[in-house]
Backbone bond lengths (Angstrom), bond angles and torsions (degrees), N, CA, C in turn:
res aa  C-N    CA-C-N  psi(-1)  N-CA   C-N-CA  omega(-1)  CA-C   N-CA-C  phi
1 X - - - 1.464 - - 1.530 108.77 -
2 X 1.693 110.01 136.32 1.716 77.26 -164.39 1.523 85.36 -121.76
3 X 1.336 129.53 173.49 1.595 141.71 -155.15 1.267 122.13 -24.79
4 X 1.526 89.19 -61.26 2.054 89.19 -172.84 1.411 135.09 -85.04
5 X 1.797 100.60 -7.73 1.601 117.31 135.16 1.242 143.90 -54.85
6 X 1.703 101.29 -22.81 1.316 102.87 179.31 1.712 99.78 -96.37
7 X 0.993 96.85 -33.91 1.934 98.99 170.60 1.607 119.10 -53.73
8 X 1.348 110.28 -30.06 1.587 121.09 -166.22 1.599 88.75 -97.97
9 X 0.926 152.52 -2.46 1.350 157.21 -146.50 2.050 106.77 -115.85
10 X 1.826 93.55 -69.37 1.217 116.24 175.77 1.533 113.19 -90.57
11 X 1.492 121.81 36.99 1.040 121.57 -174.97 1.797 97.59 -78.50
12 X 0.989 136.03 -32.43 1.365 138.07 149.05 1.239 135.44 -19.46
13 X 0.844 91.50 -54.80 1.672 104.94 -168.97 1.510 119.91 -93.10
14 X 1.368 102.83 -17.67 1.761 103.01 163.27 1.252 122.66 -66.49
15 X 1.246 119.62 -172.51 1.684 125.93 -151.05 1.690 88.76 -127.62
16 X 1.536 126.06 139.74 1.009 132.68 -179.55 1.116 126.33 -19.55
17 X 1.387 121.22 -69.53 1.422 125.05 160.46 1.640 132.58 -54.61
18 X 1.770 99.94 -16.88 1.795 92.62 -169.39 1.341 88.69 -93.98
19 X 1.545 130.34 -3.99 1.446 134.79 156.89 1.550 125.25 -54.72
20 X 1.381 118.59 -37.17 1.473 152.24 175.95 1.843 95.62 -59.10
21 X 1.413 125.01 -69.46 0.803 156.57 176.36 1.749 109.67 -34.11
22 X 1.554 114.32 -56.66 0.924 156.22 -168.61 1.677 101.17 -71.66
23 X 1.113 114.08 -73.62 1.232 123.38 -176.84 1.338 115.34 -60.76
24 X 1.716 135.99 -36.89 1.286 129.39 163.17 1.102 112.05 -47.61
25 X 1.309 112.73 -76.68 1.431 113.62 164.17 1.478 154.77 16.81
26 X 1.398 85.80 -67.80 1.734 125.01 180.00 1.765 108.02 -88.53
27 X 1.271 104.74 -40.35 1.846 127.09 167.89 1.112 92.64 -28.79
28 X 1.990 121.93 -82.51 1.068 147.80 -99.98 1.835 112.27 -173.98
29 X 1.222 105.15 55.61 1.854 109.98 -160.03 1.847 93.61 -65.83
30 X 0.855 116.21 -33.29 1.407 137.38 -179.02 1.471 98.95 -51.78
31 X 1.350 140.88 -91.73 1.271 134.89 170.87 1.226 128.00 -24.49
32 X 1.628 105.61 -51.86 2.054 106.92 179.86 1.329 100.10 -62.06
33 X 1.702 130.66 -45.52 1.712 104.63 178.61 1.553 117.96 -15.52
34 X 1.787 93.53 -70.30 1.623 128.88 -147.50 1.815 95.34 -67.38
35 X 1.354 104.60 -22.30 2.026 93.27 -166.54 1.342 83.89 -109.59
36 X 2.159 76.59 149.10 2.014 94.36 168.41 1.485 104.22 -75.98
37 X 1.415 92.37 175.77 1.447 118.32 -165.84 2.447 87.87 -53.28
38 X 1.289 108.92 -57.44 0.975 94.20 -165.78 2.051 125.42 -75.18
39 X 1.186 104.65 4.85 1.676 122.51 163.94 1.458 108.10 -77.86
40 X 1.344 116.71 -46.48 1.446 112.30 176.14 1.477 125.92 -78.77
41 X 1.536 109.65 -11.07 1.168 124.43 171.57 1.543 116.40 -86.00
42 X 1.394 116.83 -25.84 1.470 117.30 165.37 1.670 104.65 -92.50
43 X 1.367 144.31 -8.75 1.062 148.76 144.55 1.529 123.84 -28.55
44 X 1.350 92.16 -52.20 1.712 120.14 179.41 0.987 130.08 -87.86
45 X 1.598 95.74 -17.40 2.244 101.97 -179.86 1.293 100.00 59.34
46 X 1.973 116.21 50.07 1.430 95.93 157.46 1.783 74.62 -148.08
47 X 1.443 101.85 -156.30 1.600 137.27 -153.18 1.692 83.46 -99.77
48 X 1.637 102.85 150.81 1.240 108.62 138.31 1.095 134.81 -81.11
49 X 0.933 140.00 -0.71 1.516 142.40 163.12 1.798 109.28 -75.63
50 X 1.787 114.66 -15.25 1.261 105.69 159.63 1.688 110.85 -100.52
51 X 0.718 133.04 -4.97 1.529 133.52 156.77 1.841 106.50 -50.69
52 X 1.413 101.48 -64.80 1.528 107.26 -176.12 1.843 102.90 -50.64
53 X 0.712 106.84 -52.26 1.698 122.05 -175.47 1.487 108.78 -40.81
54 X 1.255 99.76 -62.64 1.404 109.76 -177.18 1.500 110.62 -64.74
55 X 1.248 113.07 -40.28 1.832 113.57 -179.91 1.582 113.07 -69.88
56 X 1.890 113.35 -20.27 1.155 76.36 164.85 1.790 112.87 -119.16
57 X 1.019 96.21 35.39 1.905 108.31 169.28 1.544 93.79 -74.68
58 X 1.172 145.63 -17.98 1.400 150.27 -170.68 1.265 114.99 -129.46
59 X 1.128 112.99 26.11 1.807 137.13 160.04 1.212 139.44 19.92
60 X 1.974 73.13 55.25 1.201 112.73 151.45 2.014 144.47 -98.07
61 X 0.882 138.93 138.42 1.751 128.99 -163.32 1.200 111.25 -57.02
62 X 1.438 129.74 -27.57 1.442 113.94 169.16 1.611 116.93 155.84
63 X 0.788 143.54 137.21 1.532 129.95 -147.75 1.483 139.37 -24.80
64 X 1.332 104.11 -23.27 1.938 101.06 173.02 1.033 72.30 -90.46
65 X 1.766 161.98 -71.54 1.356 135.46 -122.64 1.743 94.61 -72.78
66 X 1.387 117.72 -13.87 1.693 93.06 -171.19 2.118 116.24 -117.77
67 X 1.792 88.10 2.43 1.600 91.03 148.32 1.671 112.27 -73.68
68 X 1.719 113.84 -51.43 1.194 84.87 178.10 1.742 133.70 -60.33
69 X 0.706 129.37 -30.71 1.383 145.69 -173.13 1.501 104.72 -64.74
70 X 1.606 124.46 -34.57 1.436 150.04 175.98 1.699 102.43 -67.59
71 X 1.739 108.79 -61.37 1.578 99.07 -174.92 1.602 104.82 -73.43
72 X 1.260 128.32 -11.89 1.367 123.59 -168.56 1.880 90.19 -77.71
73 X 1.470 133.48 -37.89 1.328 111.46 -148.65 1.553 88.57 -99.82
74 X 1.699 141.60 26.38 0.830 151.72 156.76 1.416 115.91 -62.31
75 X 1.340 134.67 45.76 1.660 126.27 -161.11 1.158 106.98 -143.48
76 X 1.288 124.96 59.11 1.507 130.73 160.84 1.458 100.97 -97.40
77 X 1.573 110.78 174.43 1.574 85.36 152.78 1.923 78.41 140.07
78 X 1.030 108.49 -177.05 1.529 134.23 -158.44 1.905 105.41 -89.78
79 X 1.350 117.87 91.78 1.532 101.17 169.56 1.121 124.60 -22.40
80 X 1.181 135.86 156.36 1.537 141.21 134.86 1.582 111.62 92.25
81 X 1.391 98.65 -13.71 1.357 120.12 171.70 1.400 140.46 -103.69
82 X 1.691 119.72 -102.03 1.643 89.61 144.21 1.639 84.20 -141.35
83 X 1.526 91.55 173.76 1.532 115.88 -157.23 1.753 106.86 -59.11
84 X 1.783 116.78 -7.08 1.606 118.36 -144.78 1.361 84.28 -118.23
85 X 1.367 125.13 -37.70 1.803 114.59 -168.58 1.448 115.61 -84.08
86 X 1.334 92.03 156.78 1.253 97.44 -176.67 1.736 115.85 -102.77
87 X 1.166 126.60 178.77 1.806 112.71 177.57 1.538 110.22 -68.52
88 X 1.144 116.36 -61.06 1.531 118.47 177.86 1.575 121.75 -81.17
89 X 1.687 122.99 34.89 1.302 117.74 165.02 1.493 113.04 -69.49
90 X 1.615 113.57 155.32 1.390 139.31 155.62 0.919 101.47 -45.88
91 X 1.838 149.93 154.41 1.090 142.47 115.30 1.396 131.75 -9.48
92 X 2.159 119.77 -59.48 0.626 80.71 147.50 1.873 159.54 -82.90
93 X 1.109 99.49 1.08 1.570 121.25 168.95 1.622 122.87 -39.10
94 X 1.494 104.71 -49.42 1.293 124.47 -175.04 1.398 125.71 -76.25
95 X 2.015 98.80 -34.82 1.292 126.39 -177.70 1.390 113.51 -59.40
96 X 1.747 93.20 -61.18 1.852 105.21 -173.43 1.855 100.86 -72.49
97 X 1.132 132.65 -26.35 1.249 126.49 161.73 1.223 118.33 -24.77
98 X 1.798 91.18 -67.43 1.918 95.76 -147.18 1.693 94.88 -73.93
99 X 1.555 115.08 -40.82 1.652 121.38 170.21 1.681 106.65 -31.35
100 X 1.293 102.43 -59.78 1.871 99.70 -169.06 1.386 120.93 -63.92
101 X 2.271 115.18 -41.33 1.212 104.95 172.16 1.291 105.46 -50.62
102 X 1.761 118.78 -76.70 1.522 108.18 -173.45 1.457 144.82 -11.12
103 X 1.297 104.88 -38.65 1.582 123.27 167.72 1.347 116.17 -97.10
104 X 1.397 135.68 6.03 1.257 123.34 132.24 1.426 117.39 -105.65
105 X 1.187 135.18 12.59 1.212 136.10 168.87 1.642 114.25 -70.24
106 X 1.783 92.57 -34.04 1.818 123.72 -156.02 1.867 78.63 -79.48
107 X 1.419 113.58 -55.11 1.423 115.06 -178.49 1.889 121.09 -26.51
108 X 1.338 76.71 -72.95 1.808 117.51 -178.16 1.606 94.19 -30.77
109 X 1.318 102.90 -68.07 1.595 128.72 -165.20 1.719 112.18 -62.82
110 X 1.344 111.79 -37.60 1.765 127.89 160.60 1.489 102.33 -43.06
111 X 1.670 106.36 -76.72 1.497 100.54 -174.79 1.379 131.96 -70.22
112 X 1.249 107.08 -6.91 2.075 111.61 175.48 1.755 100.60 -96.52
113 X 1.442 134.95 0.46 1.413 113.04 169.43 1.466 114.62 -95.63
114 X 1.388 110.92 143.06 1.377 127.74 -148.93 1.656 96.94 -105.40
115 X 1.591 111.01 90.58 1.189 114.05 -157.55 2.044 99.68 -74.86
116 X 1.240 129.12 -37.67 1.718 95.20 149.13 1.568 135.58 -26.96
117 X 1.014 81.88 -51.50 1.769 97.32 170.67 1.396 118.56 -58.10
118 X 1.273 114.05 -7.21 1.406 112.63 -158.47 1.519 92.24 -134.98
119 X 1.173 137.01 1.48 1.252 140.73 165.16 1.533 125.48 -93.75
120 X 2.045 97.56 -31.29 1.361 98.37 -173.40 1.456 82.39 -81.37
121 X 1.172 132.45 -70.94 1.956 126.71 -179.03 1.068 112.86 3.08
122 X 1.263 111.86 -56.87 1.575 120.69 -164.71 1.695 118.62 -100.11
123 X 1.476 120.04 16.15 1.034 148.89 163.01 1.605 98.59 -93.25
124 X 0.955 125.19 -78.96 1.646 137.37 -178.80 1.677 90.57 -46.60
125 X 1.264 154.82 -74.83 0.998 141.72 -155.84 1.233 116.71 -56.85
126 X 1.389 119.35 -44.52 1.332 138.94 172.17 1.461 120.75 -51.00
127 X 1.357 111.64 -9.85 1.571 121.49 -144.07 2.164 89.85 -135.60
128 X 1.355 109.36 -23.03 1.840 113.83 175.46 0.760 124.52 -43.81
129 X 1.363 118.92 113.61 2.001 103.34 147.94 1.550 124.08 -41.44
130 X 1.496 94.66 -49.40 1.411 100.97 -169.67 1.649 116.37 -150.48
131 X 1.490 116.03 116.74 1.530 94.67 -170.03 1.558 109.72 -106.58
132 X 1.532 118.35 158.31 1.492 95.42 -179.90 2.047 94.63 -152.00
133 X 1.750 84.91 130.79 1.677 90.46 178.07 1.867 113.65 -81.69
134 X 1.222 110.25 141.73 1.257 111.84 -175.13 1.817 90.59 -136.04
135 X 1.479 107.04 137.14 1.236 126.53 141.45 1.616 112.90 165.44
136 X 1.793 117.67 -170.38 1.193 109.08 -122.14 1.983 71.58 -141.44
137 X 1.182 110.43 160.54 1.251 160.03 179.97 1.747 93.08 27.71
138 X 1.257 144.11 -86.53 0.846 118.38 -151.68 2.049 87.83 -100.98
139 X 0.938 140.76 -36.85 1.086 140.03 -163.14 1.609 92.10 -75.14
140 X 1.013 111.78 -5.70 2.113 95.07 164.32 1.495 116.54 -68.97
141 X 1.511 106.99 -44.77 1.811 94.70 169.18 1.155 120.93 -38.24
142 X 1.745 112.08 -50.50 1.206 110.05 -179.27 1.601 111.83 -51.06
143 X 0.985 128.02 -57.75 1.845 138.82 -168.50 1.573 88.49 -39.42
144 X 1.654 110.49 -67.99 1.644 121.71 -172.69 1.776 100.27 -36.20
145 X 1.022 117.17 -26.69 1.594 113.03 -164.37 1.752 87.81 -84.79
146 X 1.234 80.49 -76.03 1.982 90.19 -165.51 1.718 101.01 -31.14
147 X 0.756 126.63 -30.25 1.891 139.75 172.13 1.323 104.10 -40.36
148 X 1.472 101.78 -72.68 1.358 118.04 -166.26 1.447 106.55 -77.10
149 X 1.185 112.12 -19.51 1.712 106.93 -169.05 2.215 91.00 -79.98
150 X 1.473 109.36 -51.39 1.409 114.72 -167.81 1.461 111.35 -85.85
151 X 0.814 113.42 -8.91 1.819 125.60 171.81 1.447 110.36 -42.81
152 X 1.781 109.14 -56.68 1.700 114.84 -179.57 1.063 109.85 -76.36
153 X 1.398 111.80 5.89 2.293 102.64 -170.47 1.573 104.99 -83.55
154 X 1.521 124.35 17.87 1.371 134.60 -167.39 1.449 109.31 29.59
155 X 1.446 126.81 75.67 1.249 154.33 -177.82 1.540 126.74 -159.04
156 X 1.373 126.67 109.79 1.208 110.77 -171.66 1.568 120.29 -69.75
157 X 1.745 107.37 132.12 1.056 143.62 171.98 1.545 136.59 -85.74
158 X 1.379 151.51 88.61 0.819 114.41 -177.28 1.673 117.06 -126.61
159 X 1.232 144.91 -175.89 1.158 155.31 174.39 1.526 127.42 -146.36
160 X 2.044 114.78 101.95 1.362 91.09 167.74 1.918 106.16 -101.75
161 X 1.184 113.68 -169.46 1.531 132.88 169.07 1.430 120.93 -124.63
162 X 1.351 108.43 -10.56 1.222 131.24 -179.27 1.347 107.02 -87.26
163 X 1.410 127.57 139.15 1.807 127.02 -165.93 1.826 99.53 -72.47
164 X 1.524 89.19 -50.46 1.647 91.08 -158.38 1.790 100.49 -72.36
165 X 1.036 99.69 -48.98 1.743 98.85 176.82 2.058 108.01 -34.74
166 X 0.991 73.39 -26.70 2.077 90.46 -162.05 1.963 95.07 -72.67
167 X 1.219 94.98 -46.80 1.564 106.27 168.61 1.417 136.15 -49.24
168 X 1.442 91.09 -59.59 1.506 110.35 172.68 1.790 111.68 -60.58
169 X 1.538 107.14 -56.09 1.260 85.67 172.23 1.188 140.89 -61.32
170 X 1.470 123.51 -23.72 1.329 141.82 179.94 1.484 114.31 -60.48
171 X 1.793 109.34 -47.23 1.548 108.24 158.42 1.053 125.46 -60.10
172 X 1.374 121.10 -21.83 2.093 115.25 162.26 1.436 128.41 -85.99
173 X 1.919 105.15 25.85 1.229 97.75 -169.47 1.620 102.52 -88.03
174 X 1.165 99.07 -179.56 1.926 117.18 -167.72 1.205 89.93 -145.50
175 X 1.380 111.93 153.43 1.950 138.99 133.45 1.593 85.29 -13.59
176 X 1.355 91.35 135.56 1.433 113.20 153.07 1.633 113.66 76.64
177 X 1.617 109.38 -22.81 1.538 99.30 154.51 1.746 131.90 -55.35
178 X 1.272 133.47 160.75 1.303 139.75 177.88 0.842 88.88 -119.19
179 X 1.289 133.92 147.44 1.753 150.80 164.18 1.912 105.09 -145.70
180 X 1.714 98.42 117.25 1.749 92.26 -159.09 1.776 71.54 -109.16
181 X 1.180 104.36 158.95 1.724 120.88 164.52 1.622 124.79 -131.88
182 X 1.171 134.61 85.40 1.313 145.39 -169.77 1.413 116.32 -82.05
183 X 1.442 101.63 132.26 1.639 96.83 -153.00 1.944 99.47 -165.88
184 X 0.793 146.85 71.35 1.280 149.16 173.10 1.445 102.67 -30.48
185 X 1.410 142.91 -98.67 1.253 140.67 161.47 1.346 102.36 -13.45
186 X 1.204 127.92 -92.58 1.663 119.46 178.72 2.255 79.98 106.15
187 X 0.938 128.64 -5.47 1.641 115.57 156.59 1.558 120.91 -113.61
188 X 1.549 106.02 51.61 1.314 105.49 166.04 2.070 110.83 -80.85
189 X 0.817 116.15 104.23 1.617 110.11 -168.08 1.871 117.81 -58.31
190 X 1.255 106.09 -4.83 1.371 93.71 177.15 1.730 102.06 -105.89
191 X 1.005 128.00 -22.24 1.516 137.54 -172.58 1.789 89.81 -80.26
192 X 1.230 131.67 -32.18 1.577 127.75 178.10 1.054 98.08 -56.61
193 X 1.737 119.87 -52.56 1.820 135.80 -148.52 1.571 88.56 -60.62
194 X 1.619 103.95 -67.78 1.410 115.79 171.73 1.947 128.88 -9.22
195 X 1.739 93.95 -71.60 1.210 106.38 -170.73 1.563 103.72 -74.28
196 X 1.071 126.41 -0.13 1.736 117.50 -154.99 1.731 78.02 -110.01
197 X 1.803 131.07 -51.71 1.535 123.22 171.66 1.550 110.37 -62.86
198 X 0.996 126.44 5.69 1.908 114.60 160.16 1.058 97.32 -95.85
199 X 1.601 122.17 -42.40 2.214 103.37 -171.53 1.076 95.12 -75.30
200 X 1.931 155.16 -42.48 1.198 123.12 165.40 1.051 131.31 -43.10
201 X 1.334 134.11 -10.57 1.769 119.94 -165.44 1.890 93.49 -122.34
202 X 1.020 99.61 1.39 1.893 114.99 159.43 1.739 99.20 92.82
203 X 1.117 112.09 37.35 1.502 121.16 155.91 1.109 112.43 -47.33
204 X 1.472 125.88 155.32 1.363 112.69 152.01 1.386 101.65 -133.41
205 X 1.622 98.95 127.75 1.304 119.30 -153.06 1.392 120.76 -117.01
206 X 1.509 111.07 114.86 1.653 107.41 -168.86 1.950 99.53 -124.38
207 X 1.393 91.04 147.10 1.130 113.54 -166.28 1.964 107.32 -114.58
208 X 1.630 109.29 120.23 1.129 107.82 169.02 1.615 115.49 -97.55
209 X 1.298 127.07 88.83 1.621 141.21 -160.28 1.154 115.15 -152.16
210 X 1.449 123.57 162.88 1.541 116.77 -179.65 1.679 104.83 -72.33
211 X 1.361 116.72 167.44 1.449 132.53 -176.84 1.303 101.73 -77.88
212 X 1.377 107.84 139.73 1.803 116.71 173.83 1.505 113.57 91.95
213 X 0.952 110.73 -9.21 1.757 113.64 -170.50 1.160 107.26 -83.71
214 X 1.354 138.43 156.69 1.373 149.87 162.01 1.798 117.18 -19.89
215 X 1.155 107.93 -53.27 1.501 126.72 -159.57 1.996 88.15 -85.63
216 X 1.261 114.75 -31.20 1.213 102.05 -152.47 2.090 94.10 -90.39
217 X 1.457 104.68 -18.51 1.269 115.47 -179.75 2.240 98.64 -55.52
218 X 1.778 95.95 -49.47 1.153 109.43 -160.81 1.821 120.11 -58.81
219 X 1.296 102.76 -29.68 1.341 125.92 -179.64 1.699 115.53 -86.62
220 X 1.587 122.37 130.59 1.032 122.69 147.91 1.250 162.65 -45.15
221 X 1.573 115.33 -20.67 1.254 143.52 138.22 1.724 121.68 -112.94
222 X 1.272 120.42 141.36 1.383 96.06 -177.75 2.170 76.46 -130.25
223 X 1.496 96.31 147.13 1.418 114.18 163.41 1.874 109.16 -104.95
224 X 1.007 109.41 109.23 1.593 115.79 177.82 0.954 138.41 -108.57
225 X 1.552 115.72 128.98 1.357 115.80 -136.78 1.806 100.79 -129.78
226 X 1.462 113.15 92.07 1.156 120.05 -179.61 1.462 129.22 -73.08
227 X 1.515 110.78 80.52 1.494 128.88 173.35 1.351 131.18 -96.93
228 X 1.069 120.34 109.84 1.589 123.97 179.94 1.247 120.95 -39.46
229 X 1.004 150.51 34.99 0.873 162.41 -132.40 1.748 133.51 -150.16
230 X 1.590 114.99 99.62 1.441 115.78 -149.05 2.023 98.86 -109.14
231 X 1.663 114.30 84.20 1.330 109.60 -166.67 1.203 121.74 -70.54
232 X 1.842 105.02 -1.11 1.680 106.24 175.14 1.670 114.51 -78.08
233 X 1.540 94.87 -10.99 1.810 101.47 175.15 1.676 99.90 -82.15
234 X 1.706 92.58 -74.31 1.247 110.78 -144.44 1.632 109.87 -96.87
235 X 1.057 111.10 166.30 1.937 109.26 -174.94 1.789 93.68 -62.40
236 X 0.929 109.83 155.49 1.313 112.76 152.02 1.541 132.59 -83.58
237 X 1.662 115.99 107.37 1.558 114.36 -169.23 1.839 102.45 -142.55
238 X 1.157 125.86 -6.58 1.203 119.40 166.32 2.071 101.46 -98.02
239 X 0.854 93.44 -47.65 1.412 99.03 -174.62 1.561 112.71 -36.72
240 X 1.797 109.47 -66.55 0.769 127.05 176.18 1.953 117.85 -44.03
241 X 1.395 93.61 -34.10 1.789 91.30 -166.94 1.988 97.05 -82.46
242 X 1.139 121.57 -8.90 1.460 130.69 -166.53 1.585 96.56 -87.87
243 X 1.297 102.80 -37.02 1.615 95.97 -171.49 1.474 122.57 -90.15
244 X 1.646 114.60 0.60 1.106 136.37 -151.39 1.637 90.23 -117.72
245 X 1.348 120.28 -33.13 1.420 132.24 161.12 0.906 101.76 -53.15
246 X 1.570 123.90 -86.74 1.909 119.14 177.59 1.389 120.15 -38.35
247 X 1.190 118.90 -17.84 1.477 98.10 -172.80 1.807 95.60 -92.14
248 X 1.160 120.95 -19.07 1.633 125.35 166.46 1.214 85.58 -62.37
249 X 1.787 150.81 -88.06 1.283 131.55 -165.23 1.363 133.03 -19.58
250 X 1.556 105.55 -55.81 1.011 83.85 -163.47 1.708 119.51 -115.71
251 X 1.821 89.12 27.78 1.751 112.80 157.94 1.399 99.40 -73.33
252 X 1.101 118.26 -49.34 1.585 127.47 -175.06 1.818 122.91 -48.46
253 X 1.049 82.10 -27.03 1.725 113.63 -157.76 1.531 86.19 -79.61
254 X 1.691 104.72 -85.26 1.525 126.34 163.79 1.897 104.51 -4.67
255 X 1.064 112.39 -89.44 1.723 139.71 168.60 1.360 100.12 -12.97
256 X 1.528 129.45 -65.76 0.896 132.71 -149.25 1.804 100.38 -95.05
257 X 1.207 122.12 -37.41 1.095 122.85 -141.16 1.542 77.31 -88.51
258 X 1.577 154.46 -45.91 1.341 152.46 -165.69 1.654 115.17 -79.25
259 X 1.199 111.49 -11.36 1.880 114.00 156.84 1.178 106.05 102.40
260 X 1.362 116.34 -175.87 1.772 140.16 -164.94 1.481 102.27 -70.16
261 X 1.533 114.39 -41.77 1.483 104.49 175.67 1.179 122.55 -68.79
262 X 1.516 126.66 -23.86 1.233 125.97 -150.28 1.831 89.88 -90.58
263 X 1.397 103.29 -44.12 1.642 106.32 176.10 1.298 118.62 -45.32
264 X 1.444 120.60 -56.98 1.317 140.51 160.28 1.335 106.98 -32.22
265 X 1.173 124.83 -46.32 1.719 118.60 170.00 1.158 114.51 -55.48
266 X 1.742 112.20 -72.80 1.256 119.27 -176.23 1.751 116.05 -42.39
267 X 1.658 124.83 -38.77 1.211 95.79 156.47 1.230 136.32 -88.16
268 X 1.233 107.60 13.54 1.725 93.29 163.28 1.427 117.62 -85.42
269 X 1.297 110.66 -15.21 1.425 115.44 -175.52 1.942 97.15 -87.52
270 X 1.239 120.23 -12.79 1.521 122.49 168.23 1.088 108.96 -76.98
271 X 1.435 112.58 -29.73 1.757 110.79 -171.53 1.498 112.61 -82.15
272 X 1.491 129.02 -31.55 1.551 122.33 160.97 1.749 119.45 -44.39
273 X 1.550 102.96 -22.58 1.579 88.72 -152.00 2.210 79.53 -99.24
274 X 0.661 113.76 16.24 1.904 117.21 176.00 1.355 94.81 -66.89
275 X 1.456 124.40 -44.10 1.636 112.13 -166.45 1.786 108.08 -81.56
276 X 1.169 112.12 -12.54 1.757 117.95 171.57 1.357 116.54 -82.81
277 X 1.406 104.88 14.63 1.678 115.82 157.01 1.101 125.75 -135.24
278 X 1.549 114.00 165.80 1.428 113.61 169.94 1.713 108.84 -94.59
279 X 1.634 97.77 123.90 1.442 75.64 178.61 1.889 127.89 -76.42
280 X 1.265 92.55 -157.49 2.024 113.89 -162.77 2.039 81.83 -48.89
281 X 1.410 116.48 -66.10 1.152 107.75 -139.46 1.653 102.35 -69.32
282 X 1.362 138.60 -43.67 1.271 137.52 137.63 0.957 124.85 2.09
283 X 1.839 140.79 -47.64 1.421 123.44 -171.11 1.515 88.94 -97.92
284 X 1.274 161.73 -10.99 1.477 138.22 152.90 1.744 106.24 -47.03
């Protein structure tokens, strides 16, 4: 039973105000994601201390634990499309939809990354000979990004999309390569084959995928990225924007963690590409 069933269920049994609470809620599940505990509490014309109350009368730990639990039971919605529309939406209907899951998906995905996890990553990257993104159908854009994002960190980078290319390199891995594999499902069966021939040839191999999955067994670090999100239904479009976030992390991470000189590079290498535009005063 997932949240707002159990809310529509035990609408009884709450206490005047955790009824108040209840009913915004149910209005408008879409908004309580997006507001803190104390917006939804002036929403309701009660206290935050009855907000908390009510989140955990439904047994949950306490207000982020029961947005997430809220954007997760958000999954009706149109196969093949995305999980929030319906067949006969408006444009705008469909528009502000897919905008709002995304930004609680982005939510969801904030509070499930395991920022240890995200420090040693970015320790190991910092520390490569050579790093290289691998994955397959829609999570290759992502790779194409991480490319372009790690390309200027003057470190070799590489990216195939191609299975066997993905192979071949994996049999030339060495000590001290990084090999990341991005994969939402995390049971694509040739990207497993993949990640399991980089930890034989002494890769060290991290996987951006949900926890427990095949791929995530295969990898030595796994970064996990908790998105509502079911891609055997629906296209993949929150997923995709969550993982594309982390890979800004842990460019960010990268950036920071190698010092003032290394920044100092990176803009000089920003400052060549100034003449491949027109500047600000030009487009008036």
């Amino acid at each position: 039973m997932n949240i707002l069933e159990k809310i529509s269920l035990d609408m009884e049994e709450f206490s005047k105000s955790e009824k108040k609470v209840a009913e915004v809620i149910l209005s408008n599940p879409q908004a309580a994601i997006h507001s803190s505990i104390a917006a939804l509490a002036k929403m309701s014309n009660v206290s935050e201390p009855t907000v908390n109350r009510f989140c955990r009368r439904l047994d949950t730990k306490g207000y982020p634990d029961f947005k997430l639990h809220l954007a997760q039971s958000l999954a009706n919605g149109t196969p093949y499309v995305n999980r929030h529309v319906d067949e006969f939406d408006s444009p705008l209907e469909y528009t502000n939809k897919i905008f709002e899951s995304t930004m609680a998906a982005l939510e969801v995905a904030k509070q499930s990354v395991d920022i240890a996890m995200v420090n040693r990553v970015v320790d190991l990257l910092t520390q490569a000979k050579k790093i290289s993104f691998f994955g397959l159908g829609a999570s290759a854009s992502v790779c194409d990004d991480a490319v372009n994002k790690f390309f200027r960190f003057n470190v070799p980078v590489i990216h195939f999309d191609d299975i066997l290319m993905q192979r071949m390199s994996c049999m030339n891995c060495d000590e001290g390569d990084v090999v990341i594999f991005i994969s939402h499902t995390g049971r694509t069966k040739s990207l497993v084959d993949v990640a399991n021939i980089a930890r034989e040839n002494d890769a060290t191999v991290i996987g951006i995928t949900t926890e427990g999955t095949p791929l995530s067994k295969a990898c030595n670090y796994v970064l996990s990225l908790s998105v509502p999100e079911d891609t055997d239904l629906y296209m993949p479009m929150a997923s995709r924007i969550a993982q594309l976030t982390l890979i800004d992390v842990l460019a960010t991470g990268f950036t920071l963690r190698r010092g003032n000189k290394f920044r100092e590079n990176l803009k000089r290498v920003k400052d060549t590409l100034r003449g491949s535009r027109y500047n600000r005063q030009e487009n008036s």
